[in-house]
C-alpha positions, -999 to +999 in steps of 0.1 A: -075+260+853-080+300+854-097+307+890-120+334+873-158+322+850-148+357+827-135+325+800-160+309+803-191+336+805-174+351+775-177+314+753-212+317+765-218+345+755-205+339+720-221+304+718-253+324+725-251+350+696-237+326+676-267+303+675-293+335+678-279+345+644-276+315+626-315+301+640-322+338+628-308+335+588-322+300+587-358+314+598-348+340+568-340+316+542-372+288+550-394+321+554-382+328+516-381+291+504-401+298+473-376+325+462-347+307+470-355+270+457-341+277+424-313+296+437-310+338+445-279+349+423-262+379+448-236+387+428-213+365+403-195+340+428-221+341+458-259+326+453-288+318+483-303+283+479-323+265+501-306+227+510-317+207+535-288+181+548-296+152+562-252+140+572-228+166+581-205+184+564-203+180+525-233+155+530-211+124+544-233+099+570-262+112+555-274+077+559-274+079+597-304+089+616-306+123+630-304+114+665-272+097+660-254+131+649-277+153+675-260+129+699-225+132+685-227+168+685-237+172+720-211+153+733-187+172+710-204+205+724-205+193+765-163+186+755-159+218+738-181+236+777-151+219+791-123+234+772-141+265+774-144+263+812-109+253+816-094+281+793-072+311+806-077+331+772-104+349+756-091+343+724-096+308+729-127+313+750-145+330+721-131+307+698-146+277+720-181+299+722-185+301+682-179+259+680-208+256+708-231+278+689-223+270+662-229+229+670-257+236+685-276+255+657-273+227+637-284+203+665-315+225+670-322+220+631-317+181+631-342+181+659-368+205+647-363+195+609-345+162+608-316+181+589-297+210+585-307+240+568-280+254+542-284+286+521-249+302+512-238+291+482-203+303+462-188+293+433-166+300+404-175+290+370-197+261+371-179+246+404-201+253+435-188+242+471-213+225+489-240+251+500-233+256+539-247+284+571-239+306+598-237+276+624-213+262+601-189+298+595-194+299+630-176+263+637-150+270+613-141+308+622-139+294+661-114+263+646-092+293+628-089+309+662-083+280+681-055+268+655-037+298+645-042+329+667-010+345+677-001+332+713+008+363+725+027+358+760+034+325+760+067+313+752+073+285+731+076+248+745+108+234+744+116+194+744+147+178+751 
């Protein structure tokens, strides 16, 4: 455990702009809903839609109710506090802050809405991948950090 909160004030501090921007884009899109039911074309490869999903990603347990994933999220997010807390890096730190926002963006939508608000849309040809948010860049940006930043300083685990 790293004696100093700087870790853990930093995840904080990414959780919290993290779930400012994506409650902020989601207020943008529903604001807009008439434009964007049918779909905004951006530019070839990138629409804004409005979706509302009920189940997490790509729609699966859809069929659960929304409490059932608020509480599985928050349990994943009070997890996540703890690696955060525990961390030594700011790499990881930040990377832990952008799950927790992230998470909790989408909780805040399930509770408010009963599901999660989805705008960004991209596709080639006639093959769209499931319309998604910021909450959700936000979880998946923080896994790519988590997974794959360089571990500078550290030398590599032996076994044997």
């Amino acid at each position: 455990m790293n004696g100093s909160n700087a870790p853990f004030a930093l995840a904080a501090g990414v959780a919290v702009a993290a779930f400012g921007l994506d409650q902020a884009t989601k207020a943008l899109a529903i604001a807009n809903a008439d434009l964007l039911s049918g779909g905004l074309a951006v530019f070839p490869g990138f629409n804004l839609v409005l979706h509302r999903n009920s189940g997490v990603s790509f729609g699966m347990f859809g069929d659960l109710p929304p409490l059932a994933l608020v509480g599985l999220a928050l349990a994943i997010v009070a997890w996540v506090a703890v690696l955060a807390f525990r961390s030594g890096r700011r790499s990881d730190a930040a990377g832990y802050g952008l799950i927790m926002g992230g998470a909790l963006g989408n909780v805040a939508d399930r509770l408010r809405l009963g599901g999660v608000t989805d705008f960004l849309d991209f596709y080639i040809g006639t093959t769209h991948w499931p319309a998604f948010n910021l909450a959700d860049t936000a979880i998946f940006c923080g896994a790519v950090i988590l997974l794959f930043w360089p571990r500078r300083g550290q030398a590599p685990t032996r076994t044997g």
